[in-house]
PDB file of N, CA, C, O and CB in Angstrom:
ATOM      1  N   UNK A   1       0.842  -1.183   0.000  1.00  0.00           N
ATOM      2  CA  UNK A   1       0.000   0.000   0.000  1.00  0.00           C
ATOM      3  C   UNK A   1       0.882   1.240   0.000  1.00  0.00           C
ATOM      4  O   UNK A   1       1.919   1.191   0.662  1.00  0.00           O
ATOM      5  CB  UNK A   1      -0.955   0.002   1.216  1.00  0.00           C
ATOM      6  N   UNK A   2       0.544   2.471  -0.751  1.00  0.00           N
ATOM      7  CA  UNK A   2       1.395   3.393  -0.739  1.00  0.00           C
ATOM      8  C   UNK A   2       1.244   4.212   0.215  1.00  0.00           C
ATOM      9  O   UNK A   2       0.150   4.075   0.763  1.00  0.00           O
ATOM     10  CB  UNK A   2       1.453   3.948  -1.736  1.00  0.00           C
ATOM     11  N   UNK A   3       1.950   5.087   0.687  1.00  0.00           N
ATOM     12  CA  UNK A   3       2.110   5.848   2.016  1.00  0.00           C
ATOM     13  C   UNK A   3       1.469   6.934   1.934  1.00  0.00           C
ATOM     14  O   UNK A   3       1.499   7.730   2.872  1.00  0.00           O
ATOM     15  CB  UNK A   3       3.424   6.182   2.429  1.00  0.00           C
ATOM     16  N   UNK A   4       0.507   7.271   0.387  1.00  0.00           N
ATOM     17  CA  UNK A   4      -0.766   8.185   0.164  1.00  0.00           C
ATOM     18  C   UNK A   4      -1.928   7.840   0.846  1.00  0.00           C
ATOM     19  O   UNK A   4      -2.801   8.669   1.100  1.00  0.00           O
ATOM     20  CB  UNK A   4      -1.178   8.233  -1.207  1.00  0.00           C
ATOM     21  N   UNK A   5      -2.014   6.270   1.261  1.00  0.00           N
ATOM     22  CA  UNK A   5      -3.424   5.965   1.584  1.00  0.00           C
ATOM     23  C   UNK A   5      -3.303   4.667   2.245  1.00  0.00           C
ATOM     24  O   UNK A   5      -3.873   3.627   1.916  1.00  0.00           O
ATOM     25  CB  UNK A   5      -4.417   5.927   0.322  1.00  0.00           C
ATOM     26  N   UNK A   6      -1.940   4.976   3.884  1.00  0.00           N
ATOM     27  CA  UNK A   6      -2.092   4.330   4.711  1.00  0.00           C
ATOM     28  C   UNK A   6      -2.709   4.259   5.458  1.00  0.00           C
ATOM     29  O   UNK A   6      -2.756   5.371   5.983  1.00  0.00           O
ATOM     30  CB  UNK A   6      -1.598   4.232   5.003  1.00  0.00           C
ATOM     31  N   UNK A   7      -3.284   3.633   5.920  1.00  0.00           N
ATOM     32  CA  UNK A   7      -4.297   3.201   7.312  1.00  0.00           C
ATOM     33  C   UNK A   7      -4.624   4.751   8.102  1.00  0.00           C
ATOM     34  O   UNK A   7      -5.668   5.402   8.124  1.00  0.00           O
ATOM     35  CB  UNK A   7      -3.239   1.917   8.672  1.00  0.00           C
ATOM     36  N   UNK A   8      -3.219   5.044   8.753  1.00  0.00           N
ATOM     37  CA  UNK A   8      -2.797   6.069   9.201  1.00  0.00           C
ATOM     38  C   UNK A   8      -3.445   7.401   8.843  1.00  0.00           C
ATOM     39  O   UNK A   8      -4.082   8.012   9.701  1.00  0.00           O
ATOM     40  CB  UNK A   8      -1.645   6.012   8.935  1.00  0.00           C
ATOM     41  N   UNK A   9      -3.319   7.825   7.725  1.00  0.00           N
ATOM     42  CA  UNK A   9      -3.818   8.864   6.906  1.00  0.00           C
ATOM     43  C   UNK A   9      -5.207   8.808   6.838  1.00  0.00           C
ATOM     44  O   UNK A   9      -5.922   9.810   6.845  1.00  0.00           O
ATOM     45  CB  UNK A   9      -3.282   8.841   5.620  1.00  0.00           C
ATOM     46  N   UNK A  10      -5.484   8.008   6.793  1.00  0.00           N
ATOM     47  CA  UNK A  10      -6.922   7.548   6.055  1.00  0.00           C
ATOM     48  C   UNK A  10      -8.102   8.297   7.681  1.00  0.00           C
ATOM     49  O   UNK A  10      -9.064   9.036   7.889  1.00  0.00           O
ATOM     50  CB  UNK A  10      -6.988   5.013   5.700  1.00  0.00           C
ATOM     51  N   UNK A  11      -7.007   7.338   8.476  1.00  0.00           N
ATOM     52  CA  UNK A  11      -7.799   7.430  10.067  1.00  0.00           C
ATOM     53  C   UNK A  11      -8.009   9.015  10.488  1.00  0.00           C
ATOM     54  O   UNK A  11      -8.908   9.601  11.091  1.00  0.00           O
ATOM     55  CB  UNK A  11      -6.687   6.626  11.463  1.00  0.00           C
ATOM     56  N   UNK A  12      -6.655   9.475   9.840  1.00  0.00           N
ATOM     57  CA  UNK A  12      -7.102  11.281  10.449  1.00  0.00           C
ATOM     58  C   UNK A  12      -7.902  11.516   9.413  1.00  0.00           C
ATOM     59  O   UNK A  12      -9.083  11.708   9.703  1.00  0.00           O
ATOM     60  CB  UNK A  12      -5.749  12.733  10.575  1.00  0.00           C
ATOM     61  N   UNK A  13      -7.444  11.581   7.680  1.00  0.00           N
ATOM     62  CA  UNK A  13      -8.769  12.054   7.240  1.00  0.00           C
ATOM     63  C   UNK A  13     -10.074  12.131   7.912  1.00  0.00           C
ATOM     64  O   UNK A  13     -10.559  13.111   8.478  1.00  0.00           O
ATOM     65  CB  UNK A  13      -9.022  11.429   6.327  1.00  0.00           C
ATOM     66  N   UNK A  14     -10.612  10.861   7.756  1.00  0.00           N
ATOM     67  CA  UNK A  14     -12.110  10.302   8.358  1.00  0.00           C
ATOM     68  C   UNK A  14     -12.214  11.300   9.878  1.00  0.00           C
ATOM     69  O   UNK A  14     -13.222  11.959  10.132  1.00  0.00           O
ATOM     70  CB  UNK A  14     -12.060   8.154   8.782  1.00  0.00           C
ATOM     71  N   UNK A  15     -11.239  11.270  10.607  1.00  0.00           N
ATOM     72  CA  UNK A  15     -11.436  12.218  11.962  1.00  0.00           C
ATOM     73  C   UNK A  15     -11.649  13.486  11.674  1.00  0.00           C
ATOM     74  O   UNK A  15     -12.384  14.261  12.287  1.00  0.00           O
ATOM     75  CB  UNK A  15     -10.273  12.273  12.914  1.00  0.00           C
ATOM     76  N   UNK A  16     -10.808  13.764  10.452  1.00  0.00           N
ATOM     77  CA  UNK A  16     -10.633  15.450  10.298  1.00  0.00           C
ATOM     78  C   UNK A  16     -12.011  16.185   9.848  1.00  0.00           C
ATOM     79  O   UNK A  16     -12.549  17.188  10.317  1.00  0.00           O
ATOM     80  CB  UNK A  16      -9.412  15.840   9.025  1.00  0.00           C
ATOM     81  N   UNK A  17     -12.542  15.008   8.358  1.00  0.00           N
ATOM     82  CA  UNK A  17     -13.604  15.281   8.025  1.00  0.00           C
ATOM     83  C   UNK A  17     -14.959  15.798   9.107  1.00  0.00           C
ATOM     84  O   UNK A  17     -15.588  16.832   9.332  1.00  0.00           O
ATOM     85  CB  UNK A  17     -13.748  14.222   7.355  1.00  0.00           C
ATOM     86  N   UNK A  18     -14.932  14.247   9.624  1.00  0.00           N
ATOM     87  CA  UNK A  18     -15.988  14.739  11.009  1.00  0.00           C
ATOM     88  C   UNK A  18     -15.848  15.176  11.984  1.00  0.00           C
ATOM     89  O   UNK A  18     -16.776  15.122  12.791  1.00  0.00           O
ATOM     90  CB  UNK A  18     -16.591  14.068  11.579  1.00  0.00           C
ATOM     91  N   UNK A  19     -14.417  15.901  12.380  1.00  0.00           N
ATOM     92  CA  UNK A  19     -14.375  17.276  12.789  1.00  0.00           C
ATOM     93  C   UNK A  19     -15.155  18.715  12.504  1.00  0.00           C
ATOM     94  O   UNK A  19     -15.739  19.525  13.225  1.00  0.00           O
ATOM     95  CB  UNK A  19     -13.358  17.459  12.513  1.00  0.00           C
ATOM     96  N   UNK A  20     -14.837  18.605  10.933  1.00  0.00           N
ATOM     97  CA  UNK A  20     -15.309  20.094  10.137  1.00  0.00           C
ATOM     98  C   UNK A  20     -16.809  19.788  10.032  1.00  0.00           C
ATOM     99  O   UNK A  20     -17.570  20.598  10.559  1.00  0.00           O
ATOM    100  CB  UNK A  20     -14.533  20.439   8.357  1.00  0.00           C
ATOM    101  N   UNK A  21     -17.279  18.808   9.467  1.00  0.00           N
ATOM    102  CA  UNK A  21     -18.574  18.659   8.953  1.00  0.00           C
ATOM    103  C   UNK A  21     -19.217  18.701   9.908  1.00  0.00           C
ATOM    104  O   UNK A  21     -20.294  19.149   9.513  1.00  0.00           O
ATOM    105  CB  UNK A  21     -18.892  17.639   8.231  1.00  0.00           C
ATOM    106  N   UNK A  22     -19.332  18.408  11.663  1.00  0.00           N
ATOM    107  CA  UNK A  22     -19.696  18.436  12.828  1.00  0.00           C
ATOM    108  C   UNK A  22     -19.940  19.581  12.907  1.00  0.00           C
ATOM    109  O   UNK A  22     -21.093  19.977  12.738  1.00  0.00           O
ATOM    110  CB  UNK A  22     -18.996  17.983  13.685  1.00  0.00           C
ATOM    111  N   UNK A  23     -18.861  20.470  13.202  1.00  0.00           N
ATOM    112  CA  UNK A  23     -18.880  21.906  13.558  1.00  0.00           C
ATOM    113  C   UNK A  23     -19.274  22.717  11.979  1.00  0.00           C
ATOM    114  O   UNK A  23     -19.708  23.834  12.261  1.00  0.00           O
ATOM    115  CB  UNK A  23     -17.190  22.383  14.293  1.00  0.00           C
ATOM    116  N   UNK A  24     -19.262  22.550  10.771  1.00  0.00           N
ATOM    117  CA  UNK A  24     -19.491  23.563   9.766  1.00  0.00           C
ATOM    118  C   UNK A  24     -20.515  23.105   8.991  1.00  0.00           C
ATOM    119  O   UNK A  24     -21.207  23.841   8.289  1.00  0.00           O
ATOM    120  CB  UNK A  24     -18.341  23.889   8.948  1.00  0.00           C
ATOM    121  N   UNK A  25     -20.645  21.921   9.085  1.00  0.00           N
ATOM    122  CA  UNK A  25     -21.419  20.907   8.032  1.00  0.00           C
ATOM    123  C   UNK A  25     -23.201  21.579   8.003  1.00  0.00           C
ATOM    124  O   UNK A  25     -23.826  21.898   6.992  1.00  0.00           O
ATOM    125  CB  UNK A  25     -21.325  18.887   8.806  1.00  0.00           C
ATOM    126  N   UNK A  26     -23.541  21.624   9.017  1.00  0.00           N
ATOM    127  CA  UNK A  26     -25.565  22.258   8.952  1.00  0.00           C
ATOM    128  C   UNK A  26     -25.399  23.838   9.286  1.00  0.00           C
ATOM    129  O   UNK A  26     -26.503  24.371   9.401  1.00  0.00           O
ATOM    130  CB  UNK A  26     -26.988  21.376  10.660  1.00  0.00           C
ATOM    131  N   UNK A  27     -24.189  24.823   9.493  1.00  0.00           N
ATOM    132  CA  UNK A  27     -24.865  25.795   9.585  1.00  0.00           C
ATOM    133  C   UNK A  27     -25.178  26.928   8.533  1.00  0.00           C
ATOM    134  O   UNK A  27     -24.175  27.195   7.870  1.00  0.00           O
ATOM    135  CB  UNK A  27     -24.424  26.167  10.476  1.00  0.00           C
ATOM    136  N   UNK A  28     -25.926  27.424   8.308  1.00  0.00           N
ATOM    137  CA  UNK A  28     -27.098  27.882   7.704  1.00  0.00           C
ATOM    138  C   UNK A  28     -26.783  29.927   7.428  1.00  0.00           C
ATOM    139  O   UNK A  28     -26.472  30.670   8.359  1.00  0.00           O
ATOM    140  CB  UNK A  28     -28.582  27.337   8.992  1.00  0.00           C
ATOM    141  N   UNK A  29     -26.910  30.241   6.457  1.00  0.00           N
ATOM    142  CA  UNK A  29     -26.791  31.996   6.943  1.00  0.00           C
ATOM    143  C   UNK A  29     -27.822  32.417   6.553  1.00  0.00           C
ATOM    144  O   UNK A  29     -28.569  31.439   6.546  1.00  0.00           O
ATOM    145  CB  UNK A  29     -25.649  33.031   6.347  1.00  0.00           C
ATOM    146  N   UNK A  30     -28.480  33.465   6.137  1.00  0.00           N
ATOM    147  CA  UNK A  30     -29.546  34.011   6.676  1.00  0.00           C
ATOM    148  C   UNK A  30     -30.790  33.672   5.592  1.00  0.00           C
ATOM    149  O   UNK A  30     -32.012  33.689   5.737  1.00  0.00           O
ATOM    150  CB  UNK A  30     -29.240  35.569   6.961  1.00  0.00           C
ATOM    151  N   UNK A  31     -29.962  33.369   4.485  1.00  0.00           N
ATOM    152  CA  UNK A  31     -31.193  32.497   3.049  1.00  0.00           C
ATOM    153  C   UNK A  31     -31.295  31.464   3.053  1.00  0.00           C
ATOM    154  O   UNK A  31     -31.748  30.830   2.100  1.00  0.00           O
ATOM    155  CB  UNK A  31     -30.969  32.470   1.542  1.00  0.00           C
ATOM    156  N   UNK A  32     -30.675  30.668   4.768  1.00  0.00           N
ATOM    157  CA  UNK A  32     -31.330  29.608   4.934  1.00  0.00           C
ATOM    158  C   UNK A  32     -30.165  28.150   3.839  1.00  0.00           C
ATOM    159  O   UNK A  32     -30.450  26.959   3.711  1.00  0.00           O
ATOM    160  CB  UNK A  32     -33.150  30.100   4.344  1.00  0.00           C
ATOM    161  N   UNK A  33     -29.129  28.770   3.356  1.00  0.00           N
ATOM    162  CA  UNK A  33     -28.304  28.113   2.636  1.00  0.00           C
ATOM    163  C   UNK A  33     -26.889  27.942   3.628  1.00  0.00           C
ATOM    164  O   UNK A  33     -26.534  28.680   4.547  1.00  0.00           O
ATOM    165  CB  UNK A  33     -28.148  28.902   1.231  1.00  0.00           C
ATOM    166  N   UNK A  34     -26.271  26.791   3.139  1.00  0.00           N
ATOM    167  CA  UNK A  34     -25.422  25.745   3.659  1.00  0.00           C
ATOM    168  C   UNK A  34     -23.744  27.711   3.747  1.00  0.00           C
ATOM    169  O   UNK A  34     -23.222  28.175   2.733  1.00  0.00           O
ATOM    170  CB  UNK A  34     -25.198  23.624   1.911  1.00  0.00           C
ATOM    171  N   UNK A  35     -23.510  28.164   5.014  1.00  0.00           N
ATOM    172  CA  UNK A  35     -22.676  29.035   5.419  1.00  0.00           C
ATOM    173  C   UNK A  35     -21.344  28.613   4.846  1.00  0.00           C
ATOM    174  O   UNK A  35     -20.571  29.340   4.222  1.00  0.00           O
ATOM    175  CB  UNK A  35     -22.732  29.165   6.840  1.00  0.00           C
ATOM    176  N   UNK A  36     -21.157  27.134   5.192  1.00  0.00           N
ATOM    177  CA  UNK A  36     -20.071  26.426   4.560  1.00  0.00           C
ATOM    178  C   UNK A  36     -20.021  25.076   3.407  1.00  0.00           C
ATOM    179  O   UNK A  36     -20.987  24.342   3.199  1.00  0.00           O
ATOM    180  CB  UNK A  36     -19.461  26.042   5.658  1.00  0.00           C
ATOM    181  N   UNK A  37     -18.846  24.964   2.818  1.00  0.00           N
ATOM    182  CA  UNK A  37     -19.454  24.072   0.967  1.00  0.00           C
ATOM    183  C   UNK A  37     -18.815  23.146   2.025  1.00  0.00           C
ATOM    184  O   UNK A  37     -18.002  23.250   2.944  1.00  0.00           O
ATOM    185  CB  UNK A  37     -18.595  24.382  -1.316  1.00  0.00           C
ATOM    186  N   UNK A  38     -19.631  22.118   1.410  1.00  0.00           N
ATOM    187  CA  UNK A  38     -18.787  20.821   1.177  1.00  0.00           C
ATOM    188  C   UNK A  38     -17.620  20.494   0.857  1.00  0.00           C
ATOM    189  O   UNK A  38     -16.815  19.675   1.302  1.00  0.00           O
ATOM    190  CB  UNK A  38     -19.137  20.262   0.497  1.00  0.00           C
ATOM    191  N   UNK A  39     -17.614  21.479  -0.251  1.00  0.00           N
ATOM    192  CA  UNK A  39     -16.385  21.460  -1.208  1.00  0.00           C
ATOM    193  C   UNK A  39     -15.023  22.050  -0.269  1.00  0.00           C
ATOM    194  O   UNK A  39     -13.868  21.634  -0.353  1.00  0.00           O
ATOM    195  CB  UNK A  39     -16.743  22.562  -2.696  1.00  0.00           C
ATOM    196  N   UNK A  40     -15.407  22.863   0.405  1.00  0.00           N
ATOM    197  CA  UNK A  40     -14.501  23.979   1.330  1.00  0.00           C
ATOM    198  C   UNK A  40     -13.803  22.848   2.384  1.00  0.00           C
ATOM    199  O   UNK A  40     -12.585  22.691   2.476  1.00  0.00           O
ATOM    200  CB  UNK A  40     -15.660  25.404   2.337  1.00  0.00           C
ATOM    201  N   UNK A  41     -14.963  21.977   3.277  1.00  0.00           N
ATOM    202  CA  UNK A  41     -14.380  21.349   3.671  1.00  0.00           C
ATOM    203  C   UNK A  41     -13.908  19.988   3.628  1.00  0.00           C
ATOM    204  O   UNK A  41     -13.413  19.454   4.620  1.00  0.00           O
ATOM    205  CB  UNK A  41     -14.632  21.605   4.209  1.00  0.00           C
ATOM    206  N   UNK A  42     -14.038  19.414   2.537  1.00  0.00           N
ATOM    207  CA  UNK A  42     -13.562  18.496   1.969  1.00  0.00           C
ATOM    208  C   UNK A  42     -12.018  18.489   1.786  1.00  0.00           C
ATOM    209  O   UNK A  42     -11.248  17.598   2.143  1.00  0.00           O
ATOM    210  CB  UNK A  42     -14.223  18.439   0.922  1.00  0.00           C
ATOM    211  N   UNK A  43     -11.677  19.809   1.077  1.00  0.00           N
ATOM    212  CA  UNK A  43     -10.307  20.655   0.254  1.00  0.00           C
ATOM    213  C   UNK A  43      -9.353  20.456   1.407  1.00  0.00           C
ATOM    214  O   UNK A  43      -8.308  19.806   1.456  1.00  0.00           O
ATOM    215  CB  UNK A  43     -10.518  22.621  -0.208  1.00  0.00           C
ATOM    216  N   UNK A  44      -9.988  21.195   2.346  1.00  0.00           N
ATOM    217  CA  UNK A  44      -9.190  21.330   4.244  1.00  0.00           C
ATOM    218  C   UNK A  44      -8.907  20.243   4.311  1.00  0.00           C
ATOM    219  O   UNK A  44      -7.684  20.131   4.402  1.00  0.00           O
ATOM    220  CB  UNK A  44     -10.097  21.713   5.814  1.00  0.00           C
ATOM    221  N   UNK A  45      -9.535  19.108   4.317  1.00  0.00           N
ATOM    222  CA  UNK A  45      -9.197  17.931   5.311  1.00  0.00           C
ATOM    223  C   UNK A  45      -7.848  17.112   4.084  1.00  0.00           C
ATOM    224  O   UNK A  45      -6.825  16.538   4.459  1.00  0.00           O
ATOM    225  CB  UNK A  45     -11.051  16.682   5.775  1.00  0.00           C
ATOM    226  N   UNK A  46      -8.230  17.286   2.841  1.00  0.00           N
ATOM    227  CA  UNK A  46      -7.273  16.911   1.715  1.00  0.00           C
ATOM    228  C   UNK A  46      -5.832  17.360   2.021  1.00  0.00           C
ATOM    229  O   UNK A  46      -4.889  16.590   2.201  1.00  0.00           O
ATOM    230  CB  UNK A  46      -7.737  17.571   0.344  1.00  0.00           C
ATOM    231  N   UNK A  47      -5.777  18.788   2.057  1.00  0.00           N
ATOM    232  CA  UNK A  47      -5.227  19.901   2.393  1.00  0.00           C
ATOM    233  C   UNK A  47      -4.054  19.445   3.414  1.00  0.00           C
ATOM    234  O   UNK A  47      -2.869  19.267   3.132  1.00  0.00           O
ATOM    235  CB  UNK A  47      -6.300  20.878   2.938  1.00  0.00           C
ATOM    236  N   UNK A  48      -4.723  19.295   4.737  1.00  0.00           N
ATOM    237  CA  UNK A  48      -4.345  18.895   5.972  1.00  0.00           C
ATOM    238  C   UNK A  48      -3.508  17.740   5.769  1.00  0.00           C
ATOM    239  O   UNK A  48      -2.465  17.684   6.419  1.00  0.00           O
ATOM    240  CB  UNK A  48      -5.461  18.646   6.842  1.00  0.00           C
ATOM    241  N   UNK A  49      -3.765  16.912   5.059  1.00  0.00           N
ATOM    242  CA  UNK A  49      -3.002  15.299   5.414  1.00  0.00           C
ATOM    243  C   UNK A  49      -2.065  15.432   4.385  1.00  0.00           C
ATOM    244  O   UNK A  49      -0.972  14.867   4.357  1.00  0.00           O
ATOM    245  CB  UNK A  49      -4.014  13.660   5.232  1.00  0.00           C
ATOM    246  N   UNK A  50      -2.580  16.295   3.425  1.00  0.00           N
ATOM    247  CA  UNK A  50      -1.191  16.235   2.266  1.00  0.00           C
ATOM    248  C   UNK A  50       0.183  16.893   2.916  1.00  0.00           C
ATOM    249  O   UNK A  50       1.336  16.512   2.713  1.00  0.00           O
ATOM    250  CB  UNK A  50      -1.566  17.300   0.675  1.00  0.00           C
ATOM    251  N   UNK A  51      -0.282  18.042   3.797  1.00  0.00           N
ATOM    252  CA  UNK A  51       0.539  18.592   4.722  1.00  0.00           C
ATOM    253  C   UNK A  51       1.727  17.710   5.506  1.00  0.00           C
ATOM    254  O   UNK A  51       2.731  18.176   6.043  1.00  0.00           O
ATOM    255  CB  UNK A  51      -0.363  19.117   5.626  1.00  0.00           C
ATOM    256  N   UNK A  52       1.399  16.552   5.435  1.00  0.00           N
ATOM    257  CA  UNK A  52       2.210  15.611   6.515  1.00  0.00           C
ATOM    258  C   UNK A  52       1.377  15.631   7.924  1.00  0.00           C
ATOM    259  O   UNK A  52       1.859  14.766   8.656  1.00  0.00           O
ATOM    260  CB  UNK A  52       3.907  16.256   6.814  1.00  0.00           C
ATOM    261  N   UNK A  53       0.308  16.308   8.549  1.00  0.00           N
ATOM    262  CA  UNK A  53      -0.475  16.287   9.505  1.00  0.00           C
ATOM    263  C   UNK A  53      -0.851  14.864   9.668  1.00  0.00           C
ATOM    264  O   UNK A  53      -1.513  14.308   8.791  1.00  0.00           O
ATOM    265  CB  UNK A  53      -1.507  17.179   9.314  1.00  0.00           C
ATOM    266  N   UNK A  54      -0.380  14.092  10.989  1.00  0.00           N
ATOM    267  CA  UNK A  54      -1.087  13.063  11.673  1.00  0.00           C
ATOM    268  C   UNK A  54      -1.853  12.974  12.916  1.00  0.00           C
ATOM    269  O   UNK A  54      -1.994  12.093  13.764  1.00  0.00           O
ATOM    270  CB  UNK A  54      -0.364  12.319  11.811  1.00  0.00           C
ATOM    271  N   UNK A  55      -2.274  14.089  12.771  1.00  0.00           N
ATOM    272  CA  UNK A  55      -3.358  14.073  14.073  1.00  0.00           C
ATOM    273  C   UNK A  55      -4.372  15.256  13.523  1.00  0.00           C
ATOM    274  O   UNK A  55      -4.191  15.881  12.479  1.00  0.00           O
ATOM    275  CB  UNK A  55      -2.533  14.540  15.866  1.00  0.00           C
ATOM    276  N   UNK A  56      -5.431  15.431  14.399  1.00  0.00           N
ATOM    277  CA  UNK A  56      -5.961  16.761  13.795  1.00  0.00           C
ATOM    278  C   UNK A  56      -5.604  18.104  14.987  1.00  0.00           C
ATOM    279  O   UNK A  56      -6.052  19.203  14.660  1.00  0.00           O
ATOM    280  CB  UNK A  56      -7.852  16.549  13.497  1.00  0.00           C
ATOM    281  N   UNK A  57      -5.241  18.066  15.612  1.00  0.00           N
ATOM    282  CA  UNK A  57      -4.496  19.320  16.360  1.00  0.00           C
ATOM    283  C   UNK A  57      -4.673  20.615  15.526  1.00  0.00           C
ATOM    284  O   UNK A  57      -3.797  20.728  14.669  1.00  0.00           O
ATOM    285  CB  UNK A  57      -2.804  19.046  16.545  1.00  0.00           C
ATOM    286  N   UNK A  58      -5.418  21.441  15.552  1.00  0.00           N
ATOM    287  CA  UNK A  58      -5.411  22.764  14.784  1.00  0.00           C
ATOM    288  C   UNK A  58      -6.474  22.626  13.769  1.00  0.00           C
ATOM    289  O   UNK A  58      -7.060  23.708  13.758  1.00  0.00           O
ATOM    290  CB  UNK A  58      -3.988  23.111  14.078  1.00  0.00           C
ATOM    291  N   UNK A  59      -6.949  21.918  13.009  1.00  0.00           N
ATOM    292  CA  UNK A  59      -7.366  21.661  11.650  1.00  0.00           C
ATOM    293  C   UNK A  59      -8.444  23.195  12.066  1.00  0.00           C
ATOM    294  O   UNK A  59      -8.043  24.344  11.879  1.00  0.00           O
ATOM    295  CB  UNK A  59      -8.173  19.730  11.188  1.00  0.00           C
ATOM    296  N   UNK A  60      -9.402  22.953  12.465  1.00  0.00           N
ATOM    297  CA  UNK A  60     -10.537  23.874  13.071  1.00  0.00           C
ATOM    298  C   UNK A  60      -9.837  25.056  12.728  1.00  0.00           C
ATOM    299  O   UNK A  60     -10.145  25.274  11.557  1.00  0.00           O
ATOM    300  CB  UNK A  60     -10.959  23.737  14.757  1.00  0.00           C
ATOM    301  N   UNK A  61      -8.937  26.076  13.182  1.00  0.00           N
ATOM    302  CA  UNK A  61      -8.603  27.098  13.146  1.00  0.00           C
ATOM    303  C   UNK A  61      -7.692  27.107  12.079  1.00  0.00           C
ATOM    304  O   UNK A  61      -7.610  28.225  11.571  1.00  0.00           O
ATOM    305  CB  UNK A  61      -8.270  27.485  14.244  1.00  0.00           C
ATOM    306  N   UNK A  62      -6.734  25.962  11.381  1.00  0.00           N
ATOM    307  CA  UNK A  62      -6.706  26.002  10.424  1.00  0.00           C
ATOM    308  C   UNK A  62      -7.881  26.327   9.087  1.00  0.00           C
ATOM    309  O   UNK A  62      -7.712  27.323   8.383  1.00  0.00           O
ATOM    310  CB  UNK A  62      -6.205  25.172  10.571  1.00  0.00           C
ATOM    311  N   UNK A  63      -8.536  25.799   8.952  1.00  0.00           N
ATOM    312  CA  UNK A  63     -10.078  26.025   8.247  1.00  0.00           C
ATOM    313  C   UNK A  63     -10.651  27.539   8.750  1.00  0.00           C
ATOM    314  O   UNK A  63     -11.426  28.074   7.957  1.00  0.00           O
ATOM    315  CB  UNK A  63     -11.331  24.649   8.860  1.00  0.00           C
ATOM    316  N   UNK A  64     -10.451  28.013   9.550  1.00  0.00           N
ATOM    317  CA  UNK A  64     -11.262  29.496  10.034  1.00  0.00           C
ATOM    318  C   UNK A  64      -9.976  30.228   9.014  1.00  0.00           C
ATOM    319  O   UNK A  64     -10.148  31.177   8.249  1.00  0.00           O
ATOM    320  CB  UNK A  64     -11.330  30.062  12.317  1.00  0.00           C
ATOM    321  N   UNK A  65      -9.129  29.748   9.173  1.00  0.00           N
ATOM    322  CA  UNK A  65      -7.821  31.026   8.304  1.00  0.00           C
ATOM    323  C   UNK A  65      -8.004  30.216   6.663  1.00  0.00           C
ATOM    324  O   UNK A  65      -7.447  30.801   5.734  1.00  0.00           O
ATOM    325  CB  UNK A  65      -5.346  30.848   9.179  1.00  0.00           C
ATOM    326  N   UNK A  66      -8.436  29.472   6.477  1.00  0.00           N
ATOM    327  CA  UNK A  66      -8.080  29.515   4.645  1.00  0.00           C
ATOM    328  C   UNK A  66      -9.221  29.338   3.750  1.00  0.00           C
ATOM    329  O   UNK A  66      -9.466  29.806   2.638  1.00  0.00           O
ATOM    330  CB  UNK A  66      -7.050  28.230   4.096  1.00  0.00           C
ATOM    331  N   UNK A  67      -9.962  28.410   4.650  1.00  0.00           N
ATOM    332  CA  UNK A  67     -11.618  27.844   3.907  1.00  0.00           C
ATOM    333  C   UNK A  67     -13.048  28.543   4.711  1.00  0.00           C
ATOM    334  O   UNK A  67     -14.201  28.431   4.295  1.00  0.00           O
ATOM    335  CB  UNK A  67     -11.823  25.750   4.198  1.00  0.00           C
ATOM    336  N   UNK A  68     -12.745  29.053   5.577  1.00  0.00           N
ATOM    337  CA  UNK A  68     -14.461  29.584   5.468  1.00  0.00           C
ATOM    338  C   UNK A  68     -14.651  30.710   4.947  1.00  0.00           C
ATOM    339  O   UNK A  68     -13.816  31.545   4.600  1.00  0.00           O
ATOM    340  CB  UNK A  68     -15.243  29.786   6.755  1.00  0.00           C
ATOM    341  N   UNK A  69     -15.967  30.744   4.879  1.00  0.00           N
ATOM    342  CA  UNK A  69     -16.497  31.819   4.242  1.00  0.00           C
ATOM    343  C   UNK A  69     -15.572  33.043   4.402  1.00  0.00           C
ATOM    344  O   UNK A  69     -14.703  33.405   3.610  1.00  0.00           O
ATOM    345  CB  UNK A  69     -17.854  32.061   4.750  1.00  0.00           C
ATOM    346  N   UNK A  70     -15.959  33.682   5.713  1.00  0.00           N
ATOM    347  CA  UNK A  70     -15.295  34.816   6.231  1.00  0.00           C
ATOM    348  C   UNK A  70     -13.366  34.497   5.485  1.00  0.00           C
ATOM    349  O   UNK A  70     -12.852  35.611   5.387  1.00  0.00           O
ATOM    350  CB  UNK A  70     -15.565  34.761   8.325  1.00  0.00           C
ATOM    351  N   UNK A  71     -12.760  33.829   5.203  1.00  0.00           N
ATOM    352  CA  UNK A  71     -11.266  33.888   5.003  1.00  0.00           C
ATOM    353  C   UNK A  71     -11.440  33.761   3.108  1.00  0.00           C
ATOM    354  O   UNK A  71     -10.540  34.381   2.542  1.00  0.00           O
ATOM    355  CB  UNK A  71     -10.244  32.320   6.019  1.00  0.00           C
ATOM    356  N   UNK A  72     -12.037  33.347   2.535  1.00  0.00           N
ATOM    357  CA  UNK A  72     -11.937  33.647   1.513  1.00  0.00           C
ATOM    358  C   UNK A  72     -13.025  35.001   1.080  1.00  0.00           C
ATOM    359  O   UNK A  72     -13.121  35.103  -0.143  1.00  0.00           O
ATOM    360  CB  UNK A  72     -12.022  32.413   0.897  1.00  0.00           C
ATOM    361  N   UNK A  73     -13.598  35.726   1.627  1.00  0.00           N
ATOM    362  CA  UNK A  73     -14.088  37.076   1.455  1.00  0.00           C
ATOM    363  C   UNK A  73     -12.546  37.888   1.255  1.00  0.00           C
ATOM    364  O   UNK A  73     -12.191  38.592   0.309  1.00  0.00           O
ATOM    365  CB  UNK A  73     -15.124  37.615   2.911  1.00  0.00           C
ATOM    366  N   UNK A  74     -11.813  37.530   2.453  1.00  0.00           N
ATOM    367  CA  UNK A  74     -10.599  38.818   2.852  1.00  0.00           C
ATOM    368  C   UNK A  74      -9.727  38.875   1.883  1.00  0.00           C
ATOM    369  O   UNK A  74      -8.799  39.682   1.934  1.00  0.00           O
ATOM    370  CB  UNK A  74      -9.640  38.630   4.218  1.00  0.00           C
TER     371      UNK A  74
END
């Protein structure tokens, strides 16, 4: 197996994901539409492990500085 899509990796992905999607995944802004994409946090959690990241330590405030809404407005 290649060291793109060891066990390891795979395990924080899956954590990282339902990290973001927990906290960003249903909330809503004022037309009643999804505040944060899928796509946004999908990218992050990609993002994150391509990084060499094996844990999720930061990801959250990572994602407030590059993928939400508010950080790609600025």
């Amino acid at each position: 197996m290649s060291t793109r899509y060891s066990d390891d990796r795979m395990s924080v992905r899956a954590q990282s994901l339902s990290i973001l999607l927990k906290k960003y995944g249903s909330q809503l802004d004022t037309s009643r539409k999804s505040k944060y994409t899928n796509q946004s946090i999908y990218q992050c959690a990609h993002d994150w492990i391509s990084m060499g990241n094996m844990n999720t330590n930061g990801i959250v405030k990572y994602y407030e500085a590059y993928y939400s809404s508010d950080a790609l407005q600025s």
